[in-house]
N, C-alpha and C positions, 0 to 999 in steps of 0.2 A: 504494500500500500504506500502509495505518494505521498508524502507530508510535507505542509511548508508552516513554520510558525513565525510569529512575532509579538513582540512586547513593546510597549511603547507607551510610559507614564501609566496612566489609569487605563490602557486597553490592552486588550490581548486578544489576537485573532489568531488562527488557524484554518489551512486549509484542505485538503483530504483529495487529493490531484486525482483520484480513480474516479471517483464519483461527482467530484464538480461540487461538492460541497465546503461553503469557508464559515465555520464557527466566531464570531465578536464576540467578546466577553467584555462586562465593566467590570471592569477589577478594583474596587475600593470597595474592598468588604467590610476595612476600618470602619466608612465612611458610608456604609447601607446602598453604597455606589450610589451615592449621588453623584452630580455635574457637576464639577467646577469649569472655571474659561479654559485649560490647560485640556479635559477631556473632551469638551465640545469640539476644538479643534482636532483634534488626533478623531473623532468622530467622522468629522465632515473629509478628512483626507482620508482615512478609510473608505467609506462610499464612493469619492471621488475614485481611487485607485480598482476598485471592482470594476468601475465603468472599462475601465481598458483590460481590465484583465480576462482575456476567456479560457483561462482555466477554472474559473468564478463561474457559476451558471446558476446558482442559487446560496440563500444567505441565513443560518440562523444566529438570534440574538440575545443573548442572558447575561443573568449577571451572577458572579463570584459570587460564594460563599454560604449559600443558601438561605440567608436571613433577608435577601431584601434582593430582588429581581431592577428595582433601583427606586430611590427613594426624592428624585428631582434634583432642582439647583440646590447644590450646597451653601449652605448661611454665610460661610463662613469667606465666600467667592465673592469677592471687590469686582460690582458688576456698577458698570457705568450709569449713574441715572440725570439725564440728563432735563432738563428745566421746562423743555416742554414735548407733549405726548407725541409731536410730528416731528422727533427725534430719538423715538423710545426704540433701544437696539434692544431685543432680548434675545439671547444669545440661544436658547434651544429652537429657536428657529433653524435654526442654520444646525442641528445636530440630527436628523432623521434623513434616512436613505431618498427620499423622493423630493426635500430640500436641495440636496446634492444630485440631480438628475440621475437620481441610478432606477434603473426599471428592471432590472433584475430582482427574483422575489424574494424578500424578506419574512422569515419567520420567527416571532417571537417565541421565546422558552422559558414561563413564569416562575420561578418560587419565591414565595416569601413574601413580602409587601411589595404593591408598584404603588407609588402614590406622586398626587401633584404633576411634576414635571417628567413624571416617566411616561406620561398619557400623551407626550409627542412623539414618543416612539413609539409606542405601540399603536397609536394612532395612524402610523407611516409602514405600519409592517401589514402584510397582506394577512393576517390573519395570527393568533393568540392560541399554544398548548401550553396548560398547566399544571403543576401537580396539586396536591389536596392544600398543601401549607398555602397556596397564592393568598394574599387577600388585596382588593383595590379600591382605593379610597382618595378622596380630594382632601388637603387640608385648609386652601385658600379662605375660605369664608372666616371659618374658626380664628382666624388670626389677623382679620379685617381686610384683606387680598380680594379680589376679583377674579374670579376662575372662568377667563376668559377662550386662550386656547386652548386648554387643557379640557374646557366643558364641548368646544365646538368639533373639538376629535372625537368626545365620547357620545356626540349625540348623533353619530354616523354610526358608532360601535354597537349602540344598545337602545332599543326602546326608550322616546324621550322623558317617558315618565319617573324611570329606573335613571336617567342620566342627569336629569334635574334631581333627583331625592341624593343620588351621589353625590354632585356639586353642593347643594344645599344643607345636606348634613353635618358635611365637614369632618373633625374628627369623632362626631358621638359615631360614625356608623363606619363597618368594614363591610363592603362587600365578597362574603368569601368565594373560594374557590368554587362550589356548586352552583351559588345562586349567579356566580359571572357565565356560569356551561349552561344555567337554564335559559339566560334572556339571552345568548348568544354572542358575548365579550370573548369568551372562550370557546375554543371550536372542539377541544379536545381536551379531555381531562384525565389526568393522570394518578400512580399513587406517588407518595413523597419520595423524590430523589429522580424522576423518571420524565420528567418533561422533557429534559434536554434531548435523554436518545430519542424519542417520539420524534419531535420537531427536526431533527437530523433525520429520522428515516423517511419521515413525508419529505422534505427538503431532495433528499437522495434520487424519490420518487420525478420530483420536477425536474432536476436538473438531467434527470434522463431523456426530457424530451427533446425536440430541438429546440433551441433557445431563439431563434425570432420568434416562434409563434407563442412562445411564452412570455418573453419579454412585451411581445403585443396585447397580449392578455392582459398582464398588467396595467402597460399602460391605458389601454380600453376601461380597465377595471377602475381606474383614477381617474381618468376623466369625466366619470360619472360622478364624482364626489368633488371633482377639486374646484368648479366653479360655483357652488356653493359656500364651501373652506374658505376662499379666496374674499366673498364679498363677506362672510362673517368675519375675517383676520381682520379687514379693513377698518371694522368697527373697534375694534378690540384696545388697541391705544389707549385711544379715547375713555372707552370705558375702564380701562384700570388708571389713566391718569385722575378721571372723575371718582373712582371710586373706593382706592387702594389707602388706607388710617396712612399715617407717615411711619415713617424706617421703622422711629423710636418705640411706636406704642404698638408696630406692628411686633418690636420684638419682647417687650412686656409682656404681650397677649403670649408668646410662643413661650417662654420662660416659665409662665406660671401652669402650663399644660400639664393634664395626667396624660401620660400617653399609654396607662392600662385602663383608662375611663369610654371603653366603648363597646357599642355592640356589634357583634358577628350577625350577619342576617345571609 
């Protein structure tokens, strides 16, 4: 069997040359692999470098460590905020496979918590296997934030009723691993420790085929969504410059959190 790997900051990819299959990993397990600006980039050159690569033909995507599949922008990440909203850069923009023109298919591989800012990948990925530990949850509201992109990915993902009570909940609720397989978040659900192989043998599956007419699938399959995405992003600024508490009280609200105060549903 063919292998090529690499390490690079908070990522780590591999590739599996027989089968056409390349494994990303966030690897900040320290860190529940959240983003910082250091991994978003190493992100966006990843995608970009598939695009030329065809020994590439399909993609899956997880994260280290098995506690947390990724847990968004890290706090702790000196991200630019600039004075007004028609200059607001938010940086996971630019970190998901269809951000970076890649139309090759992406699979996501859940365990552990996704929450917040991990709903732009998975958002961007053709489709979600998880195992039983998954659980996925917004915390934006809870902390005075605006769950703008992050609610406008999930409201393609799942029945708007289940994607608004997820935005809106915040952290009193976890959406676990079944109830994301019932309203179809998740496409396949696995036991604990098992997403990964799954999502690599579906993956295995596609990259078997030939890759235009999959790569066209895709992109056919995104064009159905992205001009919608497109005019809700546009709004999105706006509404977190109108409606985001500031830094200070956003991190007071964060500080004083239980983060075992909630419910599995």
């Amino acid at each position: 069997m063919g292998t090529g790997a690499a390490v690079s900051g908070g990522l780590r990819t591999s590739t599996d040359k027989d089968t056409g299959v390349a494994v990303v990993t966030l690897d900040r397990p320290e860190r529940l692999n959240a983003v910082d600006l250091a991994l978003t980039a190493e992100l966006a050159d990843a995608w970009r470098g598939f695009r030329f690569d065809d020994s590439v033909r399909a993609v899956v995507l997880t994260g280290a460590g098995g506690r947390a599949f990724c847990t968004g922008i890290d706090r702790s990440a000196a991200v630019p905020q600039p004075g007004s909203p028609y200059m607001m850069d938010d940086p996971l923009l630019t970190a998901g496979p269809k951000a970076n023109d890649l139309w090759k298919p992406v699979i996501a591989a859940v365990a552990g918590m996704a929450c917040g800012g991990a709903f732009y990948l998975l958002g961007e990925a053709e489709f979600v296997v998880a195992d039983e530990t998954a659980t996925f949850f917004d915390p934006h509201t809870t902390y005075g934030m605006v769950s703008a992109y992050e609610s406008v990915h999930m409201v393609q993902r799942m029945p708007y009723g289940e994607a608004a009570r997820t935005a809106l909940m915040g952290t009193a609720e976890r959406l676990s691993a079944r109830r994301a397989y019932e309203i179809g978040l998740v496409s396949e659900l696995t036991p604990p420790g098992a997403a990964l192989a799954a999502a690599v043998r579906c993956a295995a599956v596609i990259a078997s085929y030939p890759a235009e007419a999959v790569q066209g699938t895709v992109r056919a399959l995104w064009s159905a969504r992205e001009a919608a995405s497109a005019h809700a992003f546009a709004q999105a600024p706006h509404l977190i410059a109108l409606g985001n508490l500031p830094p200070r009280r956003q991190a007071e609200l964060f500080a004083a959190r239980r983060p075992d105060g909630f419910r599995l549903r």
